[in-house]
C-alpha positions in Angstrom: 112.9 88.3 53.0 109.1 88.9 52.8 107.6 85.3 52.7 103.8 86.9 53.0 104.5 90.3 51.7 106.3 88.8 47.8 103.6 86.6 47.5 100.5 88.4 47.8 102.0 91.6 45.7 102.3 89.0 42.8 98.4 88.0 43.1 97.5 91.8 42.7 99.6 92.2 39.7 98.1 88.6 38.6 94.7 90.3 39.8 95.3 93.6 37.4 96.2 91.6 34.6 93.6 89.6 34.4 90.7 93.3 35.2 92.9 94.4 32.0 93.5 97.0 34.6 95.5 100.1 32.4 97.9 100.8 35.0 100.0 104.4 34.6 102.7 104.8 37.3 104.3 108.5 37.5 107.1 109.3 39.8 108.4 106.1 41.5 111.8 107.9 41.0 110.5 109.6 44.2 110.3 106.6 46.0 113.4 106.3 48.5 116.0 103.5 47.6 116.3 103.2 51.5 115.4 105.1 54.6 111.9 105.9 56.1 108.8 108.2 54.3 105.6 108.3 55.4 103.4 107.7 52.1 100.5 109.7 52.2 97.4 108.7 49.9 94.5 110.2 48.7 91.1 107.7 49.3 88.4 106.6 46.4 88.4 103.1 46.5 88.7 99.6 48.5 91.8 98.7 46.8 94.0 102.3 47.1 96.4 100.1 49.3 97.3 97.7 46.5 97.6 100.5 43.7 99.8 102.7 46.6 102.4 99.8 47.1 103.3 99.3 43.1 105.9 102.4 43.0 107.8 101.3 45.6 108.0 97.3 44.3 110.4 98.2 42.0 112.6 99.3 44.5 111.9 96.2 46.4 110.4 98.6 49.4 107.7 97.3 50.9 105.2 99.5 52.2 103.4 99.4 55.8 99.9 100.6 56.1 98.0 102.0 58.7 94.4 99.9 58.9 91.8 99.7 61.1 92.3 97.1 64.0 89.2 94.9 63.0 91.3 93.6 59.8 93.7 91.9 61.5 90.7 90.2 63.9 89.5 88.6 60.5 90.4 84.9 60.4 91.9 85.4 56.3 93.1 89.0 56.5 94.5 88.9 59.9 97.3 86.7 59.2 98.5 87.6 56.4 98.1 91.6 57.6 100.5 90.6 60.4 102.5 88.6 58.2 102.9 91.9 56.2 103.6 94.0 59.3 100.8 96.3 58.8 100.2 98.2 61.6 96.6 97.9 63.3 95.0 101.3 64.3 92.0 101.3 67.0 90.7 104.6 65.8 89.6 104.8 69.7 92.6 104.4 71.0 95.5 106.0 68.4 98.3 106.3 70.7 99.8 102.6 70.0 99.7 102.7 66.3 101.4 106.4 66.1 104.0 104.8 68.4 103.9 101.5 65.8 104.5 104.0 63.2 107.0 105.9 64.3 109.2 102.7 65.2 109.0 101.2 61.7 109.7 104.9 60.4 112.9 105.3 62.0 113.8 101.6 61.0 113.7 102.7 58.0 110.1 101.5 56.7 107.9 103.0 54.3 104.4 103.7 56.1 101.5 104.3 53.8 98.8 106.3 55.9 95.1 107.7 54.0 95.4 111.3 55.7 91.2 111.8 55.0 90.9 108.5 57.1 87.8 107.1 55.4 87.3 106.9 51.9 85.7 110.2 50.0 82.1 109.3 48.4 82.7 112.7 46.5 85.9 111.5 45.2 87.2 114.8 46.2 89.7 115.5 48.7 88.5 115.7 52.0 89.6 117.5 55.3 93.1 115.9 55.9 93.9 114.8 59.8 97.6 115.7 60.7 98.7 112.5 62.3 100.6 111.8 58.5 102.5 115.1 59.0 103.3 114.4 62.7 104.8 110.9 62.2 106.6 112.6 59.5 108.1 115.7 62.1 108.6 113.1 64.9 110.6 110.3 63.1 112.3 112.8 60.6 111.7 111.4 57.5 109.7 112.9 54.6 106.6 112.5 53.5 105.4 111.3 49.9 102.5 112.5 48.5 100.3 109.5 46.6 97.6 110.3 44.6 95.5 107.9 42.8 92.5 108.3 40.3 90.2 105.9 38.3 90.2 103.0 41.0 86.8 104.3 42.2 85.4 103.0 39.1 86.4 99.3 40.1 85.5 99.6 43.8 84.3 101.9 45.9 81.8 102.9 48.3 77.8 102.5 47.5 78.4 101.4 43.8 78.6 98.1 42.2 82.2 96.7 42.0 83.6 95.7 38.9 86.7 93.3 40.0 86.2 91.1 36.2 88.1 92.3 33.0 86.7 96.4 32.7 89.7 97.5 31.4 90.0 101.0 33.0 92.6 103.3 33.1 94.5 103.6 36.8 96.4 106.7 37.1 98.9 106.3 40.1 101.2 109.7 41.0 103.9 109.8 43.0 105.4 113.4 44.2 108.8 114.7 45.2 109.4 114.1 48.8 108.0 116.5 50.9 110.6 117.7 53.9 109.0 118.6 57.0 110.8 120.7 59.1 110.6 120.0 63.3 109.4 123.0 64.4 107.1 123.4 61.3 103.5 124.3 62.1 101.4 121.2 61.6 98.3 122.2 60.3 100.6 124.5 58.0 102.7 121.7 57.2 99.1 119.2 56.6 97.6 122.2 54.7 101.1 122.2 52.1 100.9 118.2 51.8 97.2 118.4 50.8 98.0 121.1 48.5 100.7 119.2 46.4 98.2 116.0 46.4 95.5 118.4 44.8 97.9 119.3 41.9 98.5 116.1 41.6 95.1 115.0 41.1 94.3 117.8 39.1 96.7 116.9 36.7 95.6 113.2 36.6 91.6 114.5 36.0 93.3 116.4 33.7 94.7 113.3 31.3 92.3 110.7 31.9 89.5 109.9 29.2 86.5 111.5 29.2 83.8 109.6 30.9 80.1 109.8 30.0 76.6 108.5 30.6 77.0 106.1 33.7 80.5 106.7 34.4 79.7 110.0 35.4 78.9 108.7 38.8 82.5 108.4 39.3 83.1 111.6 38.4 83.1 114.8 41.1 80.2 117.2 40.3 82.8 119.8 40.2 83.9 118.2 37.0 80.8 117.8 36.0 79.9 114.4 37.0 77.2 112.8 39.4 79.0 111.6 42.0 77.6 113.4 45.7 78.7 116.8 46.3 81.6 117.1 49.5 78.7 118.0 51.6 76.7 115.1 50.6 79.3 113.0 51.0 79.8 114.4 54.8 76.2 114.0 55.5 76.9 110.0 54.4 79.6 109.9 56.3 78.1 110.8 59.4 75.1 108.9 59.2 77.6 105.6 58.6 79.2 106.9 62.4 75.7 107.5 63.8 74.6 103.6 62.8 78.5 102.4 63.7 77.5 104.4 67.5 74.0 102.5 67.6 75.1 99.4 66.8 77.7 99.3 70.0 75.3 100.8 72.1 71.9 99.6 71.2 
């Protein structure tokens, strides 16, 4: 039973319904029937963990993210993060939640980690850490690449959200399981993962409308949009650590 979990995955659906969200789920054949995966998801907007989790619903699997430790601190998200059994990550400290991870792995959970860590500004794919591949190699299970694409047009970093009735299209991809072997190379195994999610997301780019005017900030300027270049976005993202540093030591 999920007392927390079945509730709140019926107020997102309630939540897309009422966006007029165009929801377009590919591959949840992939998703196990039983037995642990680590889910690995590509990063563009606030709400990735609540588009990841509808392949696997239904399955009935639940999936267990990986989130930073200040969400379950908050006096609404906390409880019902715990009451989920997400797993709380102090990104000084990381030794605890890989050891969180690998637990529920091998009971058999589903753990849904964001490989780039923070969310890309370029809507790109950024450098990928390996700790997705390692949980994967440690606990034996395999690991199922997620990719999503259009929910950076609802909300996302340094842009107005649009959580009312927009109506846009959510592409949400779900690969065949990738195997990863114990003595397997990980950054070679990380590098092969990243790989298959760019396909993936290529091919979603591919089929979505054609954006234009505005809605080209939401595009990456390698498509031709006006959203900021990777390096622009790594510049961003370094001045957000620099002010995070200050604020604890100031």
């Amino acid at each position: 039973m999920e007392p927390v979990y079945r509730p709140v995955i019926h107020a997102a659906k309630t939540l897309f319904f009422l966006q007029g969200a165009r929801l377009r789920i590919t591959g949840e054949e992939h998703v196990p029937r039983v037995g642990g995966a680590v889910m690995a998801i590509n990063h563009t907007s606030y709400l990735d963990f609540m588009y990841a989790g509808l392949p696997a619903w239904p399955h009935r699997r639940y999936v267990r993210f990986m989130a930073k430790k200040s969400i379950f601190a908050h006096r609404v998200s906390g409880p019902l993060m715990r009451g989920m059994h997400h797993i709380p990550v102090d990104r000084h400290q990381g030794g605890q939640a890989f050891k969180d991870a690998v637990r529920a792995l091998k009971d058999g959970e589903i753990v849904g980690v964001f490989p780039e860590a923070t969310m890309s500004r370029s809507f790109e794919l950024k450098e990928f850490k390996p700790g997705a591949v390692k949980m994967a190699q440690v606990a034996g299970v395999p690991v199922l690449p997620v990719t999503i694409w259009g929910g950076q047009r609802v909300w996302t970093k340094d842009l107005p959200k649009r959580m009312g009735r927009a109506n846009i299209p959510i592409s949400i991809t779900v690969g065949e399981p990738l195997e990863i072997g114990r003595r397997e190379n990980v950054e070679e195994a990380t590098a092969r993962v990243k790989a298959a999610m760019q396909a993936q997301l290529d091919a979603q780019q591919a089929a979505y409308p054609t954006l234009s005017g505005d809605e080209l900030r939401y595009v990456p300027a390698r498509l031709g949009g006006t959203a900021p270049t990777p390096e622009q976005s790594h510049e961003a993202d370094a001045s957000d650590m620099q002010r995070t540093r200050d604020k604890f030591t100031g």
